[in-house]
C-alpha positions, 0 to 999 in steps of 0.5 A, a space after each residue: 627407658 624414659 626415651 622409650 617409654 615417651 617415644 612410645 607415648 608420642 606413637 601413640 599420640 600419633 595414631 590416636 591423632 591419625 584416626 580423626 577425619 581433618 577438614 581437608 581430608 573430608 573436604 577432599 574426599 567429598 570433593 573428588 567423589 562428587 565432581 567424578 563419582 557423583 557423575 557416574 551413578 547419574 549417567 547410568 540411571 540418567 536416560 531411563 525416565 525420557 527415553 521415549 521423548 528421545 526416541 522421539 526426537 530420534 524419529 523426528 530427525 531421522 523424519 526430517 533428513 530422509 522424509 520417511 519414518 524410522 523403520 521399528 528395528 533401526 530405533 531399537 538398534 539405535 536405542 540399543 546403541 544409546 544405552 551400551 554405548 556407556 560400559 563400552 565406553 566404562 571399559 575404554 577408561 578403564 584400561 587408559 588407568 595404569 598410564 594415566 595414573 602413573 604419568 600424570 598422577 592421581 589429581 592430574 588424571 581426576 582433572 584432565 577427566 573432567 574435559 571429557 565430561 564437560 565436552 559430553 554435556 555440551 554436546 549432549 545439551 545442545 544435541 535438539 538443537 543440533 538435530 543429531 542423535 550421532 552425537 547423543 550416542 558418541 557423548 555417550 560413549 565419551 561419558 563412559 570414558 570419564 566414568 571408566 576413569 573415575 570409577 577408578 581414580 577415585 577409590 585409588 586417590 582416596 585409599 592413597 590418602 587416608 590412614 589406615 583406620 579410616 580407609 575403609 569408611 572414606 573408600 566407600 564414599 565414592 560408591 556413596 555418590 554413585 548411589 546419589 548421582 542415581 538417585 539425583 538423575 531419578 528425581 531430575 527425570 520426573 515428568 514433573 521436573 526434567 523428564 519431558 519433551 522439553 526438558 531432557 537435553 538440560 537433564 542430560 547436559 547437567 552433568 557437566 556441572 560437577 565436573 565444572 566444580 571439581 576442575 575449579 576447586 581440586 587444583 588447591 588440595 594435595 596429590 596422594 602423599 604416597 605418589 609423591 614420595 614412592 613414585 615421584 621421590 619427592 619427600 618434602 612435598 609428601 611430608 607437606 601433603 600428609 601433614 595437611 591432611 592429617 591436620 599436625 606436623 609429625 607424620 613420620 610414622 607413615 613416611 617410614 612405612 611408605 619408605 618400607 613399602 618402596 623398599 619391599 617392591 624395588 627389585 619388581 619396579 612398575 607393574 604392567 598388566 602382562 607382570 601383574 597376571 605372570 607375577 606369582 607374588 600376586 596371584 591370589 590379590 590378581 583373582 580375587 580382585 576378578 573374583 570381587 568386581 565381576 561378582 558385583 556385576 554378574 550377580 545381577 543388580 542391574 537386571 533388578 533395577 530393570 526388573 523392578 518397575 514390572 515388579 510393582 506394576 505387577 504388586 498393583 501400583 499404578 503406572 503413573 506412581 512407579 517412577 516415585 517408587 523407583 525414586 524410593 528405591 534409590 533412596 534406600 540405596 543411598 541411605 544403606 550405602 551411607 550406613 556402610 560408612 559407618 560400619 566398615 571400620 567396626 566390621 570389617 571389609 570380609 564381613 560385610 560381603 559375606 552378609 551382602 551376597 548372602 542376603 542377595 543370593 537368599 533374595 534372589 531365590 526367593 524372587 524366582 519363587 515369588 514371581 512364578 507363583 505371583 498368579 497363582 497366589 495373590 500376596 507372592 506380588 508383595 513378597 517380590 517387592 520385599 525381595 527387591 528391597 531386600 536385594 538392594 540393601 544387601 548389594 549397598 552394603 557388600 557388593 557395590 562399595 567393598 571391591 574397590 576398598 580391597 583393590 586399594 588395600 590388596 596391592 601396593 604402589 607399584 602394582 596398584 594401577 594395574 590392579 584397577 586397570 584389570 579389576 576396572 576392566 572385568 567391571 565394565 565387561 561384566 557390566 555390558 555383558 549384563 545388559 546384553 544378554 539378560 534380555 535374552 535371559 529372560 526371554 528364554 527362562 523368565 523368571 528363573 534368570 534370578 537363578 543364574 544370579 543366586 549361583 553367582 552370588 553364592 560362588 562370589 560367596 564361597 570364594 571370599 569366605 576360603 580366600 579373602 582376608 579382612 584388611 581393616 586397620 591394616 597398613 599396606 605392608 601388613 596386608 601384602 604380608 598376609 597375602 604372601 604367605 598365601 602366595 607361598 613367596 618371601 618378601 624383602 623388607 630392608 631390616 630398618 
């Protein structure tokens, strides 16, 4: 009885001591998020403010090789080209994840990426000097490769490594850093700092940059504990790397929950993407994974962006002012996105998308009102604003930085990489689709595109509500439990 009542204490010991955030853990954390994630947010919003002074060059160049200027078609085909080449690209990553992942590890991908970011920035960096904006469009191109790969590397690395009560909070870190690498790339573009004629070939080719640091620096830190042991078999070196982490030596709780999760899903083996769509035990993690990642892209928050600067120019604020408001706006982004750390574990995972496409469903209602009536009634151009806003702090806080959380929590080792080779997939298609066809949308219904969004977002909404589970403070093996009776399968545990 006292044996049990000590090995209970020591238990208890345990998870208490499992709930801190080591220097290690956070060191590893802000160190993958801000050498990969960081570079993702950045490129995405990083050729908004010079594109005119890059098609300029484009111009130039075509002038200087042919000696006839660029027909206005051709420049926008170009232009067109410059900004989808980076989802098109975004998606190739993607689908390199599963074997990635599963040959080289989750350190070894996050390192081998960091080639392809450093090789884009120095062509990108040097492309004026060059006289080729070929090789702008194919860097561009290889940035969506990285940003594919990191997009989902690192949610999965990071989920992989923290205990179960912090997951969630670390799991939004990297969606922290691509609201930072927004707003990063808004601030350097500034006509005042980097967005000139001069200085744009540096405010492109700096995102090699944190690729430069985290090859120098992630090599001293740990590969996901659970790759190492469940993957690789290796025990002793999962044991070292959980104790590092965790910051103390008994980490035998999570060893033996890691032997259970390798014991459940022996008999399936590796997952490939045809197994994981054909296998029944995951087919509701497999739709609400499609569900989540293409209801973050189709419900439109690019299209707000885009729209945005029209929006306040329309609210009077004056041309050479939208770019500090769009600043702004990135800042709010950021700080709301930096709030969801710390309430994702107190609210939980479900909560906190069911309040963020609620917020933008009403938003963008609201929106398409206020911008029909904006001629007519004077303060509706304020109101357009307030939606904007509003929108934005309810993306940051469900939508953007939730749907990888759930991937890590929803499925288990063997299946993982596949998941976020699908859900990476459906992310970046929804995400090329957006900006192919919303200037369509708009040309074709104005206003009323909003409408298309607010549809999605109340779908993705409903859908959660029946079907998503909340996972906070769960371990892996609880989770997969939950979604099995969903799935209507038994699963088998070995009786230790």
């Amino acid at each position: 009885m006292k044996q049990k009542a000590e090995r209970q204490e020591s238990s208890e010991g345990s998870e208490g001591a499992k709930g801190k955030i080591t220097l290690p853990l956070a060191l590893v954390a802000l160190i993958s998020a801000f050498g990969s994630s960081f570079q993702y947010g950045y490129n995405v919003s990083v050729i908004n403010s010079p594109a005119p002074y890059m098609q300029d060059f484009y111009n130039r160049t075509y002038l200087d090789r042919t000696g006839v200027p660029m027909d206005g078609g051709f420049q926008t085909l170009l232009w067109s080209l410059t900004v989808s080449m980076f989802p098109l690209g975004g998606f190739f990553g993607s689908l390199m994840v599963w074997p990635m992942v599963n040959s080289c590890g989750r350190k070894g991908t996050l390192l081998i990426n960091n080639l392809f970011s450093i090789a884009a920035a120095i062509l990108m960096g040097t492309s004026e000097l060059a006289k080729t904006f070929e090789v702008i469009i194919l860097s561009r191109v290889v940035m969506g490769i990285f940003a594919g790969l990191a997009s989902n590397v690192v949610p999965m690395f990071l989920g992989e490594m923290s205990p179960k009560n912090l997951r969630g909070a670390i799991g939004v870190v990297p969606q922290l850093f691509i609201t930072i690498g927004i707003l990063a790339a808004q601030i350097l573009g500034l006509n005042s700092i980097l967005g000139h004629a001069e200085g744009w070939p540096v405010l492109l080719g700096l995102t090699g940059i944190p690729s430069l640091i985290q090859l120098l620096t992630l090599p001293f830190f740990p590969e996901s504990p659970r790759y190492l042991l469940i993957q690789k078999g290796n025990e002793e070196q999962a044991r070292r790397a959980l104790q590092r982490l965790r910051g103390w030596e008994d980490v035998e709780d999570e060893i033996q929950e890691m032997y259970q999760e390798d014991q459940s899903e022996k008999e399936e083996g590796q997952f490939s993407v045809l197994s994981l769509f054909t296998f029944r035990g995951l087919r509701w993690q497999l739709i609400s994974i499609i569900v989540l990642m293409a209801g973050q892209q189709l419900s439109g928050v690019n299209a707000v962006f885009y729209y945005a600067d029209r929006i306040f120019e329309s609210a009077g604020v004056a041309s050479s002012s939208i770019q500090y408001v769009t600043v702004s706006i990135g800042a709010i982004n950021v700080i709301m996105t930096l709030v969801d750390i710390f309430i994702v574990e107190s609210l939980g995972r479900r909560i906190l998308l069911l309040a963020g496409f609620l917020l933008c469903s009403v938003s963008c209602a609201i929106l398409t009102l206020a911008l029909n009536l904006q001629t007519t009634v004077s303060w509706m151009s304020y109101l357009s604003i307030v939606c904007v806003i509003t929108y934005i702090i309810g993306h940051a806080i469900g939508p953007s930085p939730i749907p990888p959380v759930m991937i890590t929590e929803m499925f288990l080792q063997s299946s993982r990489p596949a998941a976020f080779m699908v859900g990476g997939s459906v992310h970046w298609l929804s995400n090329f689709t957006v900006g192919l066809v919303f200037l369509y949308m708009e040309a074709g219904l104005g206003p009323y595109s909003f409408l298309i969004f607010c549809a999605v977002c109340v779908a993705s909404m409903i859908y959660i509500f029946f079907v998503v589970p909340e996972t906070k403070n769960k371990t892996f093996m609880e989770i997969n439990r939950i979604m099995a009776k969903r799935n209507k399968v038994e699963i088998h545990e070995s009786k230790e």
